[in-house]
Backbone as a printed PyTorch tensor [residue, N CA C, xyz], in Angstrom:
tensor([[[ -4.4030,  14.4390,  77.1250],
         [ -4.8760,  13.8060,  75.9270],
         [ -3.8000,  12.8600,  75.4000]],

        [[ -3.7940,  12.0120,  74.7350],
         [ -3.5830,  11.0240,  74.3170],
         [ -3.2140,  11.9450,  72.9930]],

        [[ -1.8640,  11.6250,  72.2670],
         [ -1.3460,  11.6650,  70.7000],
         [ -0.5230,  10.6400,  70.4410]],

        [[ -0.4260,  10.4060,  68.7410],
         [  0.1240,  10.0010,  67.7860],
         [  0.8740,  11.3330,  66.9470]],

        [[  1.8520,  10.2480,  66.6190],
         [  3.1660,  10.7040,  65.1450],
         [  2.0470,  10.5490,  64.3740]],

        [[  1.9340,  10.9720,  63.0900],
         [  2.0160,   9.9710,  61.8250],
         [  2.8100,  10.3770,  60.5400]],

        [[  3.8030,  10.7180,  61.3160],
         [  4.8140,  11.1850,  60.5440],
         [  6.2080,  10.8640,  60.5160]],

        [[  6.9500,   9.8040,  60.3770],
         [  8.2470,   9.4260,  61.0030],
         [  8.9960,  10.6670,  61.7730]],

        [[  9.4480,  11.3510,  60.5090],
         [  9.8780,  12.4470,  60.9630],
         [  9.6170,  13.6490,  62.1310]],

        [[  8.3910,  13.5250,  62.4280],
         [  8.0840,  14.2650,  63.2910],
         [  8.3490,  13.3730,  64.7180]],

        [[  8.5750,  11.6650,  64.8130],
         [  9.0000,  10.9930,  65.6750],
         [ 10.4840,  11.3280,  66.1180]],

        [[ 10.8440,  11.2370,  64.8180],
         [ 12.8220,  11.2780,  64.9650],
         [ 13.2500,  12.6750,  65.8350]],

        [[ 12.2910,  13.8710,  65.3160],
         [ 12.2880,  15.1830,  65.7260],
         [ 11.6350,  15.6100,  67.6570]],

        [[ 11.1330,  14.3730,  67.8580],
         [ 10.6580,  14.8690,  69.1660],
         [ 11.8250,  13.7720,  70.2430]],

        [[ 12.1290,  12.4410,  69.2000],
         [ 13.1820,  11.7360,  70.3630],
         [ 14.4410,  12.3280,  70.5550]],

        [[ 15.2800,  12.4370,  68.9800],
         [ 16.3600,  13.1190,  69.0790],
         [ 16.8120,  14.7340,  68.5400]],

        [[ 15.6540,  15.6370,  68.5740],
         [ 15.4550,  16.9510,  68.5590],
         [ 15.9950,  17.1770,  66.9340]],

        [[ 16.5490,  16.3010,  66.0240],
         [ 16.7700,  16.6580,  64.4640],
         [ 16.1240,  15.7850,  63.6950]],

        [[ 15.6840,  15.8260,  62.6800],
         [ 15.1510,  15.0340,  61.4490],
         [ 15.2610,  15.4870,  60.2560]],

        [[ 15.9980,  14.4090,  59.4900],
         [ 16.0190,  14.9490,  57.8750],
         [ 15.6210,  16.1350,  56.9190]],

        [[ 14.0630,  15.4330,  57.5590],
         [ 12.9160,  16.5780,  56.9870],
         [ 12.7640,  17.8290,  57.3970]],

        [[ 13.2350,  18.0390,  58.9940],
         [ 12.9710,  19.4600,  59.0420],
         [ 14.3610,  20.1710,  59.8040]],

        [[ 15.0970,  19.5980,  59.1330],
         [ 16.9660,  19.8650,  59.0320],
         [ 17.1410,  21.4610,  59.2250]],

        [[ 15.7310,  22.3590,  58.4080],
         [ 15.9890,  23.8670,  58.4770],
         [ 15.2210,  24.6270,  59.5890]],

        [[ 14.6470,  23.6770,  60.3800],
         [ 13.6240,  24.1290,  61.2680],
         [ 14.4390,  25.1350,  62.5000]],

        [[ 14.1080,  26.3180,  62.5630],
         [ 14.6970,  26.9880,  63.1760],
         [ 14.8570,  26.4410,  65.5170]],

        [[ 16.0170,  26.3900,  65.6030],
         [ 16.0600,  25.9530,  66.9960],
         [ 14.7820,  26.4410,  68.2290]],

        [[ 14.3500,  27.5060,  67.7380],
         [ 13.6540,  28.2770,  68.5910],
         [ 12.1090,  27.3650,  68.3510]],

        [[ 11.5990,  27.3850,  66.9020],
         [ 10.4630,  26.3720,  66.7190],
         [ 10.5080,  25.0410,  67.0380]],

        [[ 11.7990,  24.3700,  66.8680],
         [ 11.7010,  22.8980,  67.9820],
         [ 11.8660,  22.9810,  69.4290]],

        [[ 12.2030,  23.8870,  69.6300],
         [ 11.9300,  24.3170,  71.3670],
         [ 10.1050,  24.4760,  71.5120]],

        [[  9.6530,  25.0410,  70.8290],
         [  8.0270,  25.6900,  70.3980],
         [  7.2080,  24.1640,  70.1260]],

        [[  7.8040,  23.2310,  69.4980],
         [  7.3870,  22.1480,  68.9610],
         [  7.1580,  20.9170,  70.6780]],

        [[  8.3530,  20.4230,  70.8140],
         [  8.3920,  20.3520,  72.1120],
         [  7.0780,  20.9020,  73.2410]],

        [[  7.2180,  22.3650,  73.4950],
         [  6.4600,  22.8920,  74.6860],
         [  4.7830,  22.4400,  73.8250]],

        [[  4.4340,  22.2870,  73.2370],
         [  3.2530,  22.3320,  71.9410],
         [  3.0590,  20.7100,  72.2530]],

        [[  3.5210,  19.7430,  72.4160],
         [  3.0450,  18.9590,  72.2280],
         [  2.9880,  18.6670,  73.9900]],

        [[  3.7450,  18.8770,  75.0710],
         [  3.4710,  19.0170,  76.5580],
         [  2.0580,  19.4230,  76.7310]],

        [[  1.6300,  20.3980,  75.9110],
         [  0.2640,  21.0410,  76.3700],
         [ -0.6650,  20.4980,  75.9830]],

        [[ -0.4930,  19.9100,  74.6300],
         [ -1.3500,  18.7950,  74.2820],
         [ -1.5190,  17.5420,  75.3940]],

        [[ -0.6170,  16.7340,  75.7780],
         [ -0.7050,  16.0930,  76.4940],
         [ -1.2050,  16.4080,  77.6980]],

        [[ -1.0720,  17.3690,  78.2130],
         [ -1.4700,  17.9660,  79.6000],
         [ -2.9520,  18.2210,  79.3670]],

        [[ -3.4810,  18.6550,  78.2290],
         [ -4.9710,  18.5580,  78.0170],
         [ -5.8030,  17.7740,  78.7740]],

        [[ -6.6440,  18.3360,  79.2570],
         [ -8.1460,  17.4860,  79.0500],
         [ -9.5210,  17.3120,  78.1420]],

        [[ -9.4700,  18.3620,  77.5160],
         [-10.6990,  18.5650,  76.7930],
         [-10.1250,  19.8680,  75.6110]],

        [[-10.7010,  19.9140,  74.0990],
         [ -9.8940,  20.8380,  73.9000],
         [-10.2730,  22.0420,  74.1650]],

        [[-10.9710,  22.7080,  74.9980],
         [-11.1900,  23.9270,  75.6430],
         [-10.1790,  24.3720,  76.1930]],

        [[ -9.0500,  23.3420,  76.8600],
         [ -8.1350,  23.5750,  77.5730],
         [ -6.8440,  24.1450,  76.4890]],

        [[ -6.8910,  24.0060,  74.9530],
         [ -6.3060,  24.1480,  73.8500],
         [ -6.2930,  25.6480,  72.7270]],

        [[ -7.7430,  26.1240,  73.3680],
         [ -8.4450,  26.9390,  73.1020],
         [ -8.1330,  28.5360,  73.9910]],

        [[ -7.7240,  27.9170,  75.5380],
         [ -7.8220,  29.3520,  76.5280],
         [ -6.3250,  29.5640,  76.3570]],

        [[ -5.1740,  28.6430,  75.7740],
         [ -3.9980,  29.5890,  75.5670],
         [ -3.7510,  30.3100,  74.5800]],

        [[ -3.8250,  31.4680,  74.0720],
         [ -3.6680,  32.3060,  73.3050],
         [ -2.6060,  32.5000,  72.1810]],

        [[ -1.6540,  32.2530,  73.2140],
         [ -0.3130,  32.3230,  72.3780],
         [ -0.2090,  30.9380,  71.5240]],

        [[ -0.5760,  30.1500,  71.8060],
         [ -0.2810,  28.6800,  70.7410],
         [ -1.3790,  29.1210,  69.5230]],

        [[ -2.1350,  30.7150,  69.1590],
         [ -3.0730,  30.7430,  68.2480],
         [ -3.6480,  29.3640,  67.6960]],

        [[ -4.6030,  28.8710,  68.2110],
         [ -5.5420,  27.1900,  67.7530],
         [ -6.0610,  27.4890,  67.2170]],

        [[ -6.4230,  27.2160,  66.1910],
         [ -7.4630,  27.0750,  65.3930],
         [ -7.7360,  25.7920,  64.4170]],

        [[ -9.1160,  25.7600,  63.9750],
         [ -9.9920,  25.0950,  63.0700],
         [ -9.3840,  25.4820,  61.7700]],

        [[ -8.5570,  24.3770,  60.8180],
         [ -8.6410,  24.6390,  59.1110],
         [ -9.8230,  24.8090,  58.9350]],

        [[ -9.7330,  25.7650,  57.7570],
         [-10.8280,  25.9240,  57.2470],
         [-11.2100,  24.5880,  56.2740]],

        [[-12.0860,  24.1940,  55.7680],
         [-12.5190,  23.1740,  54.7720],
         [-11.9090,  22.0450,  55.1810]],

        [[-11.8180,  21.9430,  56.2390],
         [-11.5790,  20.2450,  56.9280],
         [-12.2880,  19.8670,  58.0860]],

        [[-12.4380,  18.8630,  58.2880],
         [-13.8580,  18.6100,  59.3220],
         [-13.1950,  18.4670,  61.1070]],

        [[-11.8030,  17.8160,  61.0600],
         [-11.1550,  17.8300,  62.6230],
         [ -9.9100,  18.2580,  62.5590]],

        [[ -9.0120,  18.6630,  61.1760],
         [ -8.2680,  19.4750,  61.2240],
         [ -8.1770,  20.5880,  62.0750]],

        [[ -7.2220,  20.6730,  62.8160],
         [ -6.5880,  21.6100,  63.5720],
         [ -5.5290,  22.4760,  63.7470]],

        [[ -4.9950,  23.6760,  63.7070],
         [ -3.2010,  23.7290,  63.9630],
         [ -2.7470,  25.2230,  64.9450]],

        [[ -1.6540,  24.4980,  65.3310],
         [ -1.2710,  25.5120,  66.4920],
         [  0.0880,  26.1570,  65.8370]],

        [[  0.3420,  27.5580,  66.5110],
         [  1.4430,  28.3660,  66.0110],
         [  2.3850,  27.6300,  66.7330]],

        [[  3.7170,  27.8660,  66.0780],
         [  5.1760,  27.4630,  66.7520],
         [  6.0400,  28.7240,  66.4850]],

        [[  6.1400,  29.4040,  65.5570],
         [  6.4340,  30.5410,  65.5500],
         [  6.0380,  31.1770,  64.3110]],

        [[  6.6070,  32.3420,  63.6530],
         [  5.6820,  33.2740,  62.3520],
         [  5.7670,  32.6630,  61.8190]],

        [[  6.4730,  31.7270,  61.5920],
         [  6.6320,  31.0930,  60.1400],
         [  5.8300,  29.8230,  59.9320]],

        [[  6.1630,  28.9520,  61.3250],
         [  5.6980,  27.6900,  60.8970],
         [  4.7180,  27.1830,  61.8650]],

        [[  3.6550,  26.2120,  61.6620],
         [  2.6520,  25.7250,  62.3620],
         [  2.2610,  24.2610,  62.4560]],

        [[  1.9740,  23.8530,  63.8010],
         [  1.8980,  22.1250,  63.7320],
         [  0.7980,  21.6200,  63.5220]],

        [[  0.4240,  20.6980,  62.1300],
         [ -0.8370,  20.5760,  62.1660],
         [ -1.3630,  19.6780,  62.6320]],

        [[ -2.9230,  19.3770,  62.8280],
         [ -3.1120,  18.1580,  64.3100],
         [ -4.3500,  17.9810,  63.2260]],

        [[ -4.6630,  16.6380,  64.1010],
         [ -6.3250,  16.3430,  63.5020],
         [ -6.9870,  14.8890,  64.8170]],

        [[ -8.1720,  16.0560,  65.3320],
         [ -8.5720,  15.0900,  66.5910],
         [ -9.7890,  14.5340,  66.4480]],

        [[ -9.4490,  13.6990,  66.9250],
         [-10.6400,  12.1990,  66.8920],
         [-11.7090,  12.8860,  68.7120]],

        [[-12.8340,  12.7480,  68.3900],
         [-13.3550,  13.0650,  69.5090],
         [-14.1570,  11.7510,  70.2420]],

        [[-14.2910,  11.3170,  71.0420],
         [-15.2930,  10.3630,  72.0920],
         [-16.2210,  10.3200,  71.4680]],

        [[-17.1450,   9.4740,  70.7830],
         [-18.5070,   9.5920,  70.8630],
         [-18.9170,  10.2820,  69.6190]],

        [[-17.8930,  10.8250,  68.8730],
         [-18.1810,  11.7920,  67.4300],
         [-18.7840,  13.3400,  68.5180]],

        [[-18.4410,  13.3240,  69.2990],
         [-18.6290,  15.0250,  70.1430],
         [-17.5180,  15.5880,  70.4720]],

        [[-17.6760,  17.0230,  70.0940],
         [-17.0040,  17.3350,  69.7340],
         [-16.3260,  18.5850,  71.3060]],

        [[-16.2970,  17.3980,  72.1510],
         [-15.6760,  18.1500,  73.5540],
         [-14.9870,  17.0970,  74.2110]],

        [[-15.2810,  16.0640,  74.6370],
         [-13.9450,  15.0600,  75.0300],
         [-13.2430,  14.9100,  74.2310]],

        [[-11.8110,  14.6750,  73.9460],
         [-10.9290,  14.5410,  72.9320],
         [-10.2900,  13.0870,  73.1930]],

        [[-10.6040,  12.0030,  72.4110],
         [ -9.7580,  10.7620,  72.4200],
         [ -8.7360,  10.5800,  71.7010]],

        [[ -7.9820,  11.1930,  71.1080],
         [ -6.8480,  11.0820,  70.4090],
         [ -6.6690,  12.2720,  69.5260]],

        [[ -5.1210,  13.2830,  69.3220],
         [ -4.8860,  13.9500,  69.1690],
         [ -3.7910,  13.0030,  67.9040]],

        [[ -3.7450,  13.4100,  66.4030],
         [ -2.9060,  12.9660,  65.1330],
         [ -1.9080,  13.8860,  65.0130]],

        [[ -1.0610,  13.9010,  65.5280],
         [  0.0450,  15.3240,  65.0800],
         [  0.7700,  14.5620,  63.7160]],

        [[  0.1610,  15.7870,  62.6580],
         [  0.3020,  14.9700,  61.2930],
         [  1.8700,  15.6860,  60.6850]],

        [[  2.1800,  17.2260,  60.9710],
         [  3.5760,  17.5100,  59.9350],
         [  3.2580,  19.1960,  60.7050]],

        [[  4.8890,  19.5450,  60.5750],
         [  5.1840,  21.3450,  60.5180],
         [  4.8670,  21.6450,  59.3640]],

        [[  3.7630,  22.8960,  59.1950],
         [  3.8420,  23.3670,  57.7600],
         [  4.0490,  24.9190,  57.8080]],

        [[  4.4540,  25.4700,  56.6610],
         [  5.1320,  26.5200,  56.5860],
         [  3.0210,  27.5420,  56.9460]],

        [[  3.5690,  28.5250,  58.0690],
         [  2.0700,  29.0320,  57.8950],
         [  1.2730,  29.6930,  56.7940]],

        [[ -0.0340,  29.2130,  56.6170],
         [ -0.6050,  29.8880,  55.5210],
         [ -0.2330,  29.3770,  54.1760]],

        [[  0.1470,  28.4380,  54.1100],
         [  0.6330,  27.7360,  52.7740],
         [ -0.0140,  26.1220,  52.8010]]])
């Protein structure tokens, strides 16, 4: 699949592994952040997003393509995907929008 930043920071954080913004992000979750966005890319469809377990995927609730995957207990990457056609099984672009603290 195909992604976007839209977050500077989350750019600065995947070229040179630190960014301002997430200065407290524990080493182990930008290792998590990293492998998280490989699998995204390695995607084909998000079914393929769905059968790994451990990245827990899920649907926000009360948002229509909001998405977010675990990185570790604490924190989670949130996504929002554009689908082919407005269907909701080819995936044309994946938004990796910000780390947010989970459940908050």
């Amino acid at each position: 699949m195909k992604f976007e930043f839209k977050d500077k920071h989350l750019i600065d954080l995947y070229k040179y592994g630190k960014s301002s913004k997430y200065k407290f992000l524990p080493q182990k979750s930008i290792e998590k952040f990293y492998m998280s966005i490989e699998v995204i890319e390695n995607a084909e469809t998000l079914q393929d997003l769905w059968i790994l377990k451990s990245l827990c995927f899920e649907k926000l609730q009360g948002a229509k393509n909001h998405f977010s995957m675990r990185l570790d207990r604490k924190h989670r990457l949130e996504l929002e995907i554009h689908f082919e056609n407005g269907k909701s099984i080819k995936v044309s672009v994946v938004d990796i929008l910000k780390i947010s603290k989970h459940y908050k």
